[in-house]
FIKOL-138558 format. One line per 4 residues: number of its first residue (from 1); their letters; for each residue z, y, x of C-alpha. Coordinates in steps of 0.001 Angstrom, whole numbers, always signed. Layout:
N
NUM) a) Z Y X; ...
END
This chain:
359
1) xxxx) +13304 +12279 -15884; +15195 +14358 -13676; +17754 +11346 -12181; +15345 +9087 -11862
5) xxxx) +15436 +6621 -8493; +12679 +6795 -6056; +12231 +3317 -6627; +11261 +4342 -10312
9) xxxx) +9040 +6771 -9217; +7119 +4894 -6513; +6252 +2250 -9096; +5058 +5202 -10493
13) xxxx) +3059 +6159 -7626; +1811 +2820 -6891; +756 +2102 -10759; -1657 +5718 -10166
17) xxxx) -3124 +4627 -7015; -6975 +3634 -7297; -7399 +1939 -4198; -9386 -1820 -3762
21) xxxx) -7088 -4905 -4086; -6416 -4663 -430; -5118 -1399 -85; -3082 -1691 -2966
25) xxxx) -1353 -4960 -1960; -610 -3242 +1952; +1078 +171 -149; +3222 -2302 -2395
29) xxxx) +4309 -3953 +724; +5021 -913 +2371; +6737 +707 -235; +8582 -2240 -986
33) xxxx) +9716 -3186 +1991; +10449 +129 +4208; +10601 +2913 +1538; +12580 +1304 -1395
37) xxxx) +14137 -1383 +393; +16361 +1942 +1926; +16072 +4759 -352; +14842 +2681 -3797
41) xxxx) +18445 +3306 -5461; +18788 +7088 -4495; +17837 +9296 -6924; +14743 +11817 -6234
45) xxxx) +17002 +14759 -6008; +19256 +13470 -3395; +16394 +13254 -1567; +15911 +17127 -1267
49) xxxx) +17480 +16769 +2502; +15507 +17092 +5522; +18385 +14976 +7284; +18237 +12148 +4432
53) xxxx) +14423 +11716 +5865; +16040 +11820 +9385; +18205 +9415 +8880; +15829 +7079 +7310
57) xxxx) +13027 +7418 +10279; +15979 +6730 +12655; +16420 +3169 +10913; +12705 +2143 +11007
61) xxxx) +12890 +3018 +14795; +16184 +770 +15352; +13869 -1691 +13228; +11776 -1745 +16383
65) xxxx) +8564 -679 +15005; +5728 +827 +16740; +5037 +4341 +16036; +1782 +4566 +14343
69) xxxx) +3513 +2204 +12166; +6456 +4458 +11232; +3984 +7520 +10944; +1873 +5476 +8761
73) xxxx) +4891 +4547 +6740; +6173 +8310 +6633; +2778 +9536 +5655; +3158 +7103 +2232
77) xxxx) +6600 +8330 +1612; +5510 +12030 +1486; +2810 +11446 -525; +5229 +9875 -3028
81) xxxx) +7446 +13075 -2635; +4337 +15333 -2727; +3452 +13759 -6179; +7119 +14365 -7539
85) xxxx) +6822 +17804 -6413; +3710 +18448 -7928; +5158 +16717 -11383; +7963 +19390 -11012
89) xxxx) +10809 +16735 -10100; +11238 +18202 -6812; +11279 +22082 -5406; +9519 +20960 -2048
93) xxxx) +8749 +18007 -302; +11475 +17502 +2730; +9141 +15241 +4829; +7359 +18314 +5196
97) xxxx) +10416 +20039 +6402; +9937 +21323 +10592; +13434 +19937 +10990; +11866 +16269 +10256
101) xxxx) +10744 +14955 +13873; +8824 +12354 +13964; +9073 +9861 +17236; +6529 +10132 +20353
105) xxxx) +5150 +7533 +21636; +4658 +7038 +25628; +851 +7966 +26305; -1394 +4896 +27066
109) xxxx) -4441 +4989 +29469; -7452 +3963 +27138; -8513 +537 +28441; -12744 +838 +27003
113) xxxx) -14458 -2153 +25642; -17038 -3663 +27652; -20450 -3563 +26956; -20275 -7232 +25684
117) xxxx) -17589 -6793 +23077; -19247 -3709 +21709; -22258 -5687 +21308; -20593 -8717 +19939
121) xxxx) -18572 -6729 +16935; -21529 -4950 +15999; -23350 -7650 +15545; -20551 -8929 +13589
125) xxxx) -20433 -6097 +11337; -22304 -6472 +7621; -25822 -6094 +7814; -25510 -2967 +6193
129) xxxx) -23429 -1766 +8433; -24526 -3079 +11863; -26814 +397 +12342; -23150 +2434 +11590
133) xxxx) -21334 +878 +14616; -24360 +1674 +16844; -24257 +5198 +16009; -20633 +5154 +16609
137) xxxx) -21132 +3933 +20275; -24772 +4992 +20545; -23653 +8943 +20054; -19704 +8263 +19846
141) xxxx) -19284 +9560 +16155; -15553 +9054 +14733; -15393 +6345 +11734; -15464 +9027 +8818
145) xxxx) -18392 +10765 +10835; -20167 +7741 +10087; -19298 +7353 +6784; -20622 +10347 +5789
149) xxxx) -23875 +10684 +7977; -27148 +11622 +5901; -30374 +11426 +6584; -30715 +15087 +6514
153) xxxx) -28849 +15107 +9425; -31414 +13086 +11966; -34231 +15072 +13596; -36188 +12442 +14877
157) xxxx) -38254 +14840 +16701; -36263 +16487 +18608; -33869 +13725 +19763; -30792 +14900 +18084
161) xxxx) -28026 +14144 +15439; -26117 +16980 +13624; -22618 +15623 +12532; -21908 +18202 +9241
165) xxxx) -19269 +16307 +8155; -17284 +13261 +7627; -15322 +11106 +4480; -11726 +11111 +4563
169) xxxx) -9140 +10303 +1683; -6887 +12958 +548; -4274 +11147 -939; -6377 +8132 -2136
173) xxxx) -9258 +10223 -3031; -12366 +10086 -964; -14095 +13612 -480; -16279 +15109 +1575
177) xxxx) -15171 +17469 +4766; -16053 +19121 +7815; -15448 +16699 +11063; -12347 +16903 +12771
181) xxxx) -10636 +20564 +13747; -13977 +21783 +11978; -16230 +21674 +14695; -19591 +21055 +13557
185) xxxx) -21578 +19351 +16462; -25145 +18102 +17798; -25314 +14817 +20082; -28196 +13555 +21526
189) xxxx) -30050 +10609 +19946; -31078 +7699 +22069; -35139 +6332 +21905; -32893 +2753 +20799
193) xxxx) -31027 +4132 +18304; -33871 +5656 +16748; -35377 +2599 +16338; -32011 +1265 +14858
197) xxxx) -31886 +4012 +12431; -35385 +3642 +11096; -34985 +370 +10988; -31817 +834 +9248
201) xxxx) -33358 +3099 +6796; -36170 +500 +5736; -34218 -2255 +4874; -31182 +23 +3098
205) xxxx) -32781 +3348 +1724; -30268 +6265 +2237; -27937 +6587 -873; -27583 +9652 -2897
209) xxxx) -23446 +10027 -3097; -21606 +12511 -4731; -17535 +13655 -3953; -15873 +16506 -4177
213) xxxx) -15354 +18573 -973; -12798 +19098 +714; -10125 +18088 -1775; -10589 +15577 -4955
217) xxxx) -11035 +19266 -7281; -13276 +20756 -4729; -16924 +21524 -5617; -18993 +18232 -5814
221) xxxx) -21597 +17860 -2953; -24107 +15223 -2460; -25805 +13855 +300; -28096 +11118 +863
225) xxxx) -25772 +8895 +3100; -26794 +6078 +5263; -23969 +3885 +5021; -22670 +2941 +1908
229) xxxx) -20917 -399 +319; -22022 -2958 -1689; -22282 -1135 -4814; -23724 +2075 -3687
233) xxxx) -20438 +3898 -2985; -19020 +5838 +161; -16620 +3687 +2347; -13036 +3944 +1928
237) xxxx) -11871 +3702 +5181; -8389 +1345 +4011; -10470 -1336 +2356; -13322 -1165 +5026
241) xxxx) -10593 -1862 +8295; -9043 -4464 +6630; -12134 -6192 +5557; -15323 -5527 +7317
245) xxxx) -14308 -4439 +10294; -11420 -6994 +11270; -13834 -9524 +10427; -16236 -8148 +13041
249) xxxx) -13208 -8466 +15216; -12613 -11950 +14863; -16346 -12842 +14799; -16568 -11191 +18169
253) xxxx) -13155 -13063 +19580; -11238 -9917 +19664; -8609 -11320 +17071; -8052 -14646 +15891
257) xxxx) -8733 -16070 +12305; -6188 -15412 +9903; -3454 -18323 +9720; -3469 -20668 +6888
261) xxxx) -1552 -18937 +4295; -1079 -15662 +6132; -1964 -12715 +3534; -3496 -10562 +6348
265) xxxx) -5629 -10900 +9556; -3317 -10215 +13050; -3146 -6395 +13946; -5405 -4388 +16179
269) xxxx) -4064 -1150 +16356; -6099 -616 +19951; -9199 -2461 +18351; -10103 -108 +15652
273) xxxx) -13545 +1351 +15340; -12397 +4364 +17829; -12277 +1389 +20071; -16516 +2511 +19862
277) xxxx) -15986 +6074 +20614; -13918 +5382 +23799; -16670 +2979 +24678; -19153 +6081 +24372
281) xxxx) -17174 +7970 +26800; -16876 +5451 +29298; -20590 +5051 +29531; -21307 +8796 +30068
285) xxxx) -18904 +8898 +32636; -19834 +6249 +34415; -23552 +8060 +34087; -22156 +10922 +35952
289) xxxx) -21763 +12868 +32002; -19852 +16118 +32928; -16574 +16254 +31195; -17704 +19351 +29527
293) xxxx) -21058 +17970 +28046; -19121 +14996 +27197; -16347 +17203 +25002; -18849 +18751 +23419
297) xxxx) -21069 +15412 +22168; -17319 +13988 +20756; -16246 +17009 +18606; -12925 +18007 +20973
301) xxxx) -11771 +21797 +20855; -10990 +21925 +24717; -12873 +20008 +27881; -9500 +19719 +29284
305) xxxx) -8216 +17578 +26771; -11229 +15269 +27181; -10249 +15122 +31087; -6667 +14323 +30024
309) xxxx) -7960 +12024 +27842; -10448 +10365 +30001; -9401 +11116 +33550; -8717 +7573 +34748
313) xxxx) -12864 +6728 +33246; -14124 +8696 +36189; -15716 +6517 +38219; -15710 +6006 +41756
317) xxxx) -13349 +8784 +42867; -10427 +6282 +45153; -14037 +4956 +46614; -14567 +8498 +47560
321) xxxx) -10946 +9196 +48271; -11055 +6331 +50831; -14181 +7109 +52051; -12915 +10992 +53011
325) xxxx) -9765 +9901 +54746; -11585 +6864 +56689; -14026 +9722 +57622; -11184 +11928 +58999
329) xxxx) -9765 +9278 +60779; -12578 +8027 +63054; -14116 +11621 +63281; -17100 +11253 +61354
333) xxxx) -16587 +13585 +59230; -16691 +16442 +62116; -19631 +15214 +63452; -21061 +15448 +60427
337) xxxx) -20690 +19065 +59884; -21333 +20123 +63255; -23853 +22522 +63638; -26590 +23394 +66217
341) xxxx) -25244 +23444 +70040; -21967 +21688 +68651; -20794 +25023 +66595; -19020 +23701 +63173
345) xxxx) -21159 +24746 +59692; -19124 +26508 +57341; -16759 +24191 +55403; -17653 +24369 +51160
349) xxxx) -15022 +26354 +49310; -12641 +24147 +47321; -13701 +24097 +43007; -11034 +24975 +41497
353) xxxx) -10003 +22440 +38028; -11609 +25387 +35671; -14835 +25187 +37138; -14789 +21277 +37683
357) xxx) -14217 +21503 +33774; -17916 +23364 +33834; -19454 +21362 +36307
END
């Protein structure tokens, strides 16, 4: 058992995977063609070296592939490993080594939807689901927010949301967790998307769903969630992007149909449902949101990563930029602060970027 190959053991690792049909065909392909088709023949102990995994991320970057793709191609190689580890083939798992580096890739300024695509793919979303993309732009929740949003968590009364939690895989096993970095949040609830939610909640009564928490042996929890599949079940996030929501996509003209025997639609990497959340931001901003108030409605640990984040959303500041220097220029600006008898009023102390953050 010992010598076997990796390419033994992935089957391995593929054959225990219980994912939907189109999951499983996108890890066979991936395993197939970038983990075996390098390190398939090697046997798992060989393996056991940080620069082996080094070596091998180095190729899939001379392949020319994007880097979510190699991340997303790493991240099913060390589950492989983790498995062997845990089946005692392996001391440790070397893609968990710090000496493995994954590449960076060059930060991109968000480009948001407009207001027309958002409403086209929700209205090209399942029926069921229509009411889950407008809470994902309506109060900017992230997909597995969504996913696992009860009913317990709306108070209609008040105007708010609580997001408690969200459903992510561990592995391939769907469970129940606290949102992102842990942070526990309330968002405000717009008079339209109440209506949308109790609308929702008429025509698909919230679904009593239990998981595990935190990890697929954690305590089971269940909630009554508002979005669930066709048979009753929580969304897995694989099958639902490569079904449901890349459907929406091409519905909306975002993507074109898929090719006559093509096996998948095109990728959107910058579509996803995210694509919603960004659209969220851009709206408060536009509003005149403060960054701060705005960090806090989307779950992020520190306003200043929201401004990093968001920075180029801000809307109108080269209008004001222009306007200030225009002003210098032909003196208006000095005769606008002047004060009685011609004396200057005191000029306003510069904020300083901490405080902005507060404003």
């Amino acid at each position: 058992m010992y010598k076997q190959t990796l390419g033994a053991y992935a089957q391995k690792w593929l054959d225990a995977n219980s994912v939907g049909p189109t999951t499983a065909l996108r890890y066979e392909a991936t395993v197939r063609n970038h983990i075996v088709a390098h390190l398939g023949r090697r046997e798992l102990r060989s393996l056991n070296k940080p620069s082996v995994i080094q070596g091998w991320i180095r190729t899939l970057q001379d392949g020319g592939f994007e880097v979510s793709t190699i991340e997303g191609i790493f991240d099913i190689l060390s589950s492989i490993l983790g498995m062997a580890v845990e089946d005692g083939l392996l001391p440790k798992n070397p893609c968990k080594s710090k000496s493995v580096k994954l590449p960076t890739a060059t930060k991109k300024k968000i480009v948001p939807w407009s207001l027309e695509r958002v409403r086209a793919v929700i209205a090209g979303l399942p029926e069921r689901f229509q009411a889950g993309g407008k809470i994902a732009f309506g109060c900017g929740l992230r997909q597995g927010e969504v996913f696992g949003f009860a009913v317990e968590d709306i108070d209609f009364q008040g105007g708010w949301i609580h997001v408690n939690r969200q459903v992510r895989l561990v592995g391939t096993k769907p469970v129940f967790a606290l949102p992102k970095g842990n942070r526990i949040r309330s968002v405000p609830l717009p008079a339209q998307l109440t209506t949308a939610l109790k609308a929702h909640m008429a025509r698909f009564p919230p679904t009593a769903v239990t998981l595990p928490w935190a990890k697929p042996d954690g305590e089971p929890k269940t909630f009554r969630l508002l979005f669930v599949d066709e048979k009753g079940r929580a969304y897995n996030r694989s099958v639902f992007n490569m079904g449901a929501w890349k459907r929406a996509l091409v519905a909306a003209g975002v993507i074109p149909p898929r090719e006559r025997g093509a096996r998948y639609l095109q990728a959107a990497p910058e579509d996803g449902m995210h694509a919603l959340r960004h659209a969220y931001a851009s709206v408060l901003l536009d509003a005149g949101e403060s960054i701060k108030a705005l960090s806090e409605y989307l779950g992020h640990s520190d306003p200043g990563f929201t401004l990093r984040t968001y920075t180029h959303l801000l809307p109108s500041s080269e209008s004001r930029t222009r306007k200030a220097i225009d002003d210098a220029f032909t003196g208006a600006a000095s005769s606008e602060t002047e004060g009685p008898q011609g004396t200057s009023a005191p000029q306003a102390k510069p904020m300083c970027p901490q405080c902005a953050l507060a404003a």
